[in-house]
C-alpha positions as CSV (number, residue, x, y, z in Angstrom):
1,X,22.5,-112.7,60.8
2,X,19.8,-111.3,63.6
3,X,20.5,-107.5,63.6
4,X,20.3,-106.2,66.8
5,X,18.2,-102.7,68.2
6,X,21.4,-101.8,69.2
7,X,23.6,-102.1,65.8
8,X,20.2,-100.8,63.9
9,X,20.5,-97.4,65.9
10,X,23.9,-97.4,65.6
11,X,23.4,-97.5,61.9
12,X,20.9,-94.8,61.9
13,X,23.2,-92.5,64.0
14,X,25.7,-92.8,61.8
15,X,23.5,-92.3,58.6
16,X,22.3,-88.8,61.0
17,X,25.7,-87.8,61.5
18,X,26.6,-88.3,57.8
19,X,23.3,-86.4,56.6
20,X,24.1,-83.5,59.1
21,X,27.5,-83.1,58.0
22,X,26.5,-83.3,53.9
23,X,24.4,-80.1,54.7
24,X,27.3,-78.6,56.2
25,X,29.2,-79.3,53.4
26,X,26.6,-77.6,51.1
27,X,26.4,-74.5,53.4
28,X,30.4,-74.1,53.3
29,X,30.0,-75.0,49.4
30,X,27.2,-72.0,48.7
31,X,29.2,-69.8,50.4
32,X,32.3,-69.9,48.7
33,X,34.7,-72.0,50.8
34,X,37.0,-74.5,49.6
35,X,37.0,-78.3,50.3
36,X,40.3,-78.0,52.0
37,X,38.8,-75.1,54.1
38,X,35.4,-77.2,54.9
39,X,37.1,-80.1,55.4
40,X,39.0,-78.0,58.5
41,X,35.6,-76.8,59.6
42,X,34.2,-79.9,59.6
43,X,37.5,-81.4,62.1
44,X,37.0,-78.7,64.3
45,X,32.7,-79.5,64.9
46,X,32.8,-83.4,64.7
47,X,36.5,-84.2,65.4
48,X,36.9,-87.8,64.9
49,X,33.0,-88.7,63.9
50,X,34.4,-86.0,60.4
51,X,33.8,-87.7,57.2
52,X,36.9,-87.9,55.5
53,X,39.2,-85.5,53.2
54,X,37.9,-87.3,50.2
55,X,34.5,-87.5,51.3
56,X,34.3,-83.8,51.4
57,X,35.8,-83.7,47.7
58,X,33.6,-86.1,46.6
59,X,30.7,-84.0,47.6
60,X,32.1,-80.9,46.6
61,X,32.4,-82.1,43.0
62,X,28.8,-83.0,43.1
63,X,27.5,-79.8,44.1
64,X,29.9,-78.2,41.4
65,X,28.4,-80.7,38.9
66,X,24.8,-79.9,39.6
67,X,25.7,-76.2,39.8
68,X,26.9,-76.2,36.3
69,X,24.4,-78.4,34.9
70,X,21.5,-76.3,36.3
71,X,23.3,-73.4,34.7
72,X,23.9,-75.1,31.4
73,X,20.3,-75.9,31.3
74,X,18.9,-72.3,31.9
75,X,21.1,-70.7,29.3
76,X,20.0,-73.8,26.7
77,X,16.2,-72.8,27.9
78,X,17.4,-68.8,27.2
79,X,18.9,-69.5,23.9
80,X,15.9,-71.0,22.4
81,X,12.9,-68.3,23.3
């Protein structure tokens, strides 16, 4: 299959647009709103190029994750000095 300069930018727009939107999703994450609520955000700024509902969930569980394990691994630092 020849891949075309046309499909190959395509592919990196998209890949953009997806980056872009992940680091909105961290912003909204950092400062306290919900998935639901970023998810709305999100509608509003890229209408139908938004990443979906559970695409926003999936990231905000990530975030939460790293959140707590960076925490979990400061107080385990604390605890041993």
């Amino acid at each position: 299959m020849e891949v075309t300069r046309a499909s190959y930018v395509i592919a990196i727009f998209a890949m953009c647009e997806s980056t872009e939107q992940s680091i909105c999703i961290k912003f909204c994450f950092k400062i306290g709103k919900t998935a639901t609520e970023t998810y709305q955000l999100l509608q509003q700024a890229f209408g139908e190029d938004a990443v979906g509902r559970t695409q926003v969930f999936d990231w905000f569980r990530q975030f939460k994750e790293r959140t707590t394990s960076a925490r979990d691994n400061r107080q385990h630092r604390d605890t041993r000095k």
